[in-house]
VMD Tcl script that draws the C-alpha trace (Angstrom):
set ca {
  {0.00 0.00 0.00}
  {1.38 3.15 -0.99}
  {2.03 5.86 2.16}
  {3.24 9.43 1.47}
  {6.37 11.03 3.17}
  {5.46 11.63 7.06}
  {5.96 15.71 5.65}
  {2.50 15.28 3.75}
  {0.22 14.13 5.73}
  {-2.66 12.13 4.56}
  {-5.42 15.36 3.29}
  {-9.15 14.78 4.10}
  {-10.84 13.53 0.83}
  {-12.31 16.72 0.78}
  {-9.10 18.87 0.42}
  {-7.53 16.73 -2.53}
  {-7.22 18.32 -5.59}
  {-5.85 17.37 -9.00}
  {-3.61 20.30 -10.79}
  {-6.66 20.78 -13.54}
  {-9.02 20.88 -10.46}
  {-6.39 23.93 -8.84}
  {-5.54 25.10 -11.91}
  {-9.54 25.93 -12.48}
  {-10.42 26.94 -8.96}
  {-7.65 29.51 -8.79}
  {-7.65 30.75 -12.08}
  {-4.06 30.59 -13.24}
  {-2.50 29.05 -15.80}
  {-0.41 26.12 -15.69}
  {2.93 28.47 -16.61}
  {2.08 30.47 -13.52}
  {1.57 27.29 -11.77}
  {5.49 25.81 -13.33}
  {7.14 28.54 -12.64}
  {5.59 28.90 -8.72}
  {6.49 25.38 -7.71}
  {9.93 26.27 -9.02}
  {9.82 28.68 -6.38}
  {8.61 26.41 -3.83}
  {6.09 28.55 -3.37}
  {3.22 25.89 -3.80}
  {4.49 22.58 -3.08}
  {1.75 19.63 -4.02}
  {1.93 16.46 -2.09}
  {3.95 13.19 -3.83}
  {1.34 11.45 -6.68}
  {-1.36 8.83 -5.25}
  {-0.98 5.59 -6.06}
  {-4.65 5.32 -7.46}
  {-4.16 8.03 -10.22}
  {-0.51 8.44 -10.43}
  {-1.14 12.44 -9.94}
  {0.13 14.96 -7.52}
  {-2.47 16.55 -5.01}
  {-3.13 19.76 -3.66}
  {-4.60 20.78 -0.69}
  {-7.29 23.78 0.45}
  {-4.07 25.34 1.93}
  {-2.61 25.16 -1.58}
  {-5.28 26.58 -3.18}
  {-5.35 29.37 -1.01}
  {-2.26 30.09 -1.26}
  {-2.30 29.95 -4.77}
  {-4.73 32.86 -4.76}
  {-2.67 34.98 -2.26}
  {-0.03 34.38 -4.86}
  {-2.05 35.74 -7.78}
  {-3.47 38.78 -5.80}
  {0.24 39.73 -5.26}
  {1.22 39.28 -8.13}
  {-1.39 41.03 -9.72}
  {-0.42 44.23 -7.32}
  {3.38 44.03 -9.38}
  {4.48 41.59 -6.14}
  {7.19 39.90 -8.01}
  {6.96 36.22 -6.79}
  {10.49 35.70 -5.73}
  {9.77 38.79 -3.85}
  {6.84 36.80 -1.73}
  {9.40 33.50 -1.73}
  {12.36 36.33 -0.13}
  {10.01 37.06 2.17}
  {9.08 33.39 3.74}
  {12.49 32.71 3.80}
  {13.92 35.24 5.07}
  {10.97 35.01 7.89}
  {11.99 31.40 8.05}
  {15.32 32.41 9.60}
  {14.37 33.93 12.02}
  {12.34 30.95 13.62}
  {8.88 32.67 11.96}
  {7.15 29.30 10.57}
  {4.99 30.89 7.38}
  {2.60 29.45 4.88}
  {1.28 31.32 2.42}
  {-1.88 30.46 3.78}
  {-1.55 33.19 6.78}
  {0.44 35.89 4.55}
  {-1.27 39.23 3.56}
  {1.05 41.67 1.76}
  {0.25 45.01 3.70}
  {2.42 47.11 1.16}
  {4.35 45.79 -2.26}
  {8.17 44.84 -1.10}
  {7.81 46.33 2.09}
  {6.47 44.35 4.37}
  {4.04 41.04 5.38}
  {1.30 40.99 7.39}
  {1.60 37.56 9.59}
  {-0.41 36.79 12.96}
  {-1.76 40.35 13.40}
  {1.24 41.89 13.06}
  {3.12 43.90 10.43}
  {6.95 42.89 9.81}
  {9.77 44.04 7.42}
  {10.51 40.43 5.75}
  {14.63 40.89 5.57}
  {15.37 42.27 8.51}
  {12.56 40.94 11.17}
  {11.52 44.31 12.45}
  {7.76 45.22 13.02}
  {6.29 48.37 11.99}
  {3.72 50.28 13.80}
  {0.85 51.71 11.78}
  {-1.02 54.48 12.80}
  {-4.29 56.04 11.59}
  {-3.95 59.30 9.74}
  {-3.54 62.52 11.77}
  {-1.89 60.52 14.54}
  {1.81 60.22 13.95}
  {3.83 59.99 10.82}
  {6.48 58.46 12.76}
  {7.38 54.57 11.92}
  {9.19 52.23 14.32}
  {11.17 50.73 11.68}
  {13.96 53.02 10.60}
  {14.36 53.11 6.74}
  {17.24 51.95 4.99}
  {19.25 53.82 2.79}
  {19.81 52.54 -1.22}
  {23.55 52.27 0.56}
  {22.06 49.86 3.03}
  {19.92 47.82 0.31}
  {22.90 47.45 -2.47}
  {25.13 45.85 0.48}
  {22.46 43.82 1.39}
  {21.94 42.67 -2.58}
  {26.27 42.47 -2.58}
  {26.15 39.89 0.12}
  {23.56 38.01 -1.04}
  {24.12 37.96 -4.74}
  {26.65 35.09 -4.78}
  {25.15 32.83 -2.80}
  {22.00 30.56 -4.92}
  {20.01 29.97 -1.66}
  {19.94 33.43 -0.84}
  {19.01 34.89 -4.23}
  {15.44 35.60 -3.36}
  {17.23 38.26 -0.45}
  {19.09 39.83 -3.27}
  {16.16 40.01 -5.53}
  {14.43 41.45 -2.64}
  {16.94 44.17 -1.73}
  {17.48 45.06 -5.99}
  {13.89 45.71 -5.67}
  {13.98 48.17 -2.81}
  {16.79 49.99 -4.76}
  {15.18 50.45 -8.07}
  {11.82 51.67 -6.18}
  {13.88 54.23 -4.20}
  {16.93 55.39 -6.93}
  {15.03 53.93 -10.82}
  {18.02 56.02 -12.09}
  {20.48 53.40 -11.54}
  {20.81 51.06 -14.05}
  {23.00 49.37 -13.24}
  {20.47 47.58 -10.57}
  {18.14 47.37 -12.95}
  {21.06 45.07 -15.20}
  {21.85 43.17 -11.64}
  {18.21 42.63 -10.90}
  {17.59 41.31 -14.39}
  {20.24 39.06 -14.46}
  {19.42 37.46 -10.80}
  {15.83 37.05 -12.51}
  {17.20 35.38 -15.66}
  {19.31 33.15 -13.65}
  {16.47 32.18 -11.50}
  {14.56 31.45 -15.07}
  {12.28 34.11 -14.52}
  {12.66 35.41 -18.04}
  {10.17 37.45 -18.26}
  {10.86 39.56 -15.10}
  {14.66 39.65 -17.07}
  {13.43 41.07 -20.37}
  {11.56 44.03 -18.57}
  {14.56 45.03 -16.39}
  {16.93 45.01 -19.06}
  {14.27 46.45 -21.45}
  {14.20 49.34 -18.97}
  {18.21 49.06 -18.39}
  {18.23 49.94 -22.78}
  {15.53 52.40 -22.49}
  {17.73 54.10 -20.21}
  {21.18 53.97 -21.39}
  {20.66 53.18 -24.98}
  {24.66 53.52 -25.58}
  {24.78 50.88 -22.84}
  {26.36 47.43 -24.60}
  {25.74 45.06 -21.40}
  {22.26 46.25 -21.53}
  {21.50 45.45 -24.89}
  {23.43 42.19 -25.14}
  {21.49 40.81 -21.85}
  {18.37 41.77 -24.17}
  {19.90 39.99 -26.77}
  {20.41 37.07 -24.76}
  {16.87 36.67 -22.96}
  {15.26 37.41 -26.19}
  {16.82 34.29 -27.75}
  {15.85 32.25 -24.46}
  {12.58 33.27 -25.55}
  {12.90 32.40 -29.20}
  {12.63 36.08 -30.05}
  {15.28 35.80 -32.79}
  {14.53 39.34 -34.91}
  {14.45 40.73 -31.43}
  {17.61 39.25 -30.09}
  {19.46 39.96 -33.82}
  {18.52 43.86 -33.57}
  {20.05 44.05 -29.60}
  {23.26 41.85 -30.04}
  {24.18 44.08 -33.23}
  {24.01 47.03 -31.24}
  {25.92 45.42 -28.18}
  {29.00 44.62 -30.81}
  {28.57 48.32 -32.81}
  {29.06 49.35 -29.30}
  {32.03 47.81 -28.06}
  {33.44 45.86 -31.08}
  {35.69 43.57 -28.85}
  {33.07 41.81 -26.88}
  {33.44 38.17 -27.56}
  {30.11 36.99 -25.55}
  {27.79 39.46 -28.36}
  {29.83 38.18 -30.95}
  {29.17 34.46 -30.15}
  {25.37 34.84 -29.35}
  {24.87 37.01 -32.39}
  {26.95 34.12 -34.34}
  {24.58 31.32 -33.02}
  {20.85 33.60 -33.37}
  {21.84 34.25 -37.13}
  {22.49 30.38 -37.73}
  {19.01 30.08 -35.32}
  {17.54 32.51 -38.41}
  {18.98 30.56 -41.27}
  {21.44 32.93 -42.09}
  {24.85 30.81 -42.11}
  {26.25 33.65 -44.31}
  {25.53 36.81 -41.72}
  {26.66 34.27 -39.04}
  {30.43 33.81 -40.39}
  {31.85 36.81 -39.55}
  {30.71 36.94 -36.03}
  {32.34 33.34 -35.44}
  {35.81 34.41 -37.00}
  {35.66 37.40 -34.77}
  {34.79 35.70 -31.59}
  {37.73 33.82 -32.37}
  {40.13 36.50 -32.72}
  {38.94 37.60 -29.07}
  {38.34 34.13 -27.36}
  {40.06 31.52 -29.09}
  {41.17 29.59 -26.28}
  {37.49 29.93 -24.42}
  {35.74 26.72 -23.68}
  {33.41 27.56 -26.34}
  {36.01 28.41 -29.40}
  {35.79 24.60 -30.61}
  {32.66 24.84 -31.04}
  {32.67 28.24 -33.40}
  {35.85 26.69 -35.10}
  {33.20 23.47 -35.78}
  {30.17 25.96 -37.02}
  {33.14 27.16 -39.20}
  {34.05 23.95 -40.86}
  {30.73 23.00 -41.58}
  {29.18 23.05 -45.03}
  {27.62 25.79 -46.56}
  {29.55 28.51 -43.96}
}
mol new
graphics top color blue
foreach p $ca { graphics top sphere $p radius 0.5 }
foreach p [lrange $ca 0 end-1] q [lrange $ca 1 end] { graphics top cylinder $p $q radius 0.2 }
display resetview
């Protein structure tokens, strides 16, 4: 007889659901629902033996919907997942369930009280007229871009740096540089979409930029956007002529495109750069085949 993992519990008959029962019921789209459980954010229980599919609970579901309505608000998911964990740290057990977002990025509501997710503080609201005073002292862009710095490099604590990118764009959207951080941690985390908007802003804002436009480039492709991804990597190499990375991703999206011809240059040049780079054998391959 088939038993789930003592961490799911057997659900009442009544709180089983199948994904197209969820999916339904919460009105989201099975992409939402892919890229959430990638996130841990929703975490259905381990298939049943009698229909082979994973279950979700009435927790799940509502959380599912908390999820949306957040996300709906411009609540980037991986901000709600830095939240949780960086709740979970400090001994704070919290489902999404119990969480209300009391203001985008800012902070959770969570057993009557309102708390700062990264760094555990509460903050006192009071009605209008009272006080304009806040227990919680703000932190500086200084403060957040340390906070992103430290937790950049480390892959569990990428939601925290996500988090903190946020809180710098909000409060300085001149720097684009945070903008190109943020969208990289996004692409990285596979969040592609998220990626294409910061670096779509990143362009927008420093069209002369050649970073900006080759991470375009490069999450355009991801998305099979080729024409898209052809127009930003040609700017990123008019732009800086030596930079081997735009060469070799414009190289590839023009063979992606059919065009073996426009490709051949791009290859040759990457080579001149990079020709001892883990990926020169395989331009010097795309070179020896037929018809380039």
């Amino acid at each position: 007889m088939y038993m789930p993992p003592a961490e799911f519990p057997p659900a009442p008959a009544l709180e089983r659901f199948t994904r197209t029962e969820v999916l339904r019921m919460a009105g989201v789209t099975a992409r939402q629902m892919a890229r959430w459980e990638r996130l841990r954010l929703v975490e259905p229980r381990p298939p049943a033996a009698r229909c082979g599919e994973r279950l979700y609970s009435f927790q799940d579901l509502v959380g599912l919907r908390t999820i949306k309505q957040a996300t709906g608000q411009g609540v980037p998911a991986t901000r709600l997942r830095a939240a949780i964990d960086a709740m979970g740290t400090r001994g704070r057990r919290v489902s999404l369930a119990s969480l209300r977002v009391a203001a985008p990025g800012l902070a959770v509501e969570y057993e009557g009280q309102t708390i700062e997710p990264l760094s555990g503080q509460l903050v006192f609201r009071f009605e209008p007229g009272e006080s304009n005073l806040r227990v919680m002292k703000e932190r500086t862009v200084e403060d957040w871009l340390a906070i992103a710095a430290q937790a950049e490099g480390d892959l569990e604590r990428r939601p925290q740096a996500i988090e903190a990118y946020l809180h710098v764009v909000e409060a300085a959207p001149h720097l684009i540089e945070a903008h190109i951080n943020l969208g990289t941690l996004f692409y990285e985390s596979g969040e592609l979409e998220e990626a294409r908007e910061r670096f779509q802003i990143a362009v927008t804002m420093g069209p002369q930029n050649a970073l900006a436009h080759f991470n375009l480039g490069s999450v355009l492709d991801e998305l099979h956007e080729f024409d898209g991804a052809v127009d930003h990597l040609k700017e990123a190499v008019r732009l800086k002529t030596d930079y081997a990375d735009a060469h070799y991703n414009l190289a590839r999206v023009y063979e992606e495109l059919g065009g073996l011809v426009e490709a051949r240059p791009h290859w040759l040049r990457y080579l001149e750069l990079d020709p001892d780079s883990s990926w020169a054998e395989y331009a010097r391959q795309r070179l020896a085949a037929g018809g380039i």
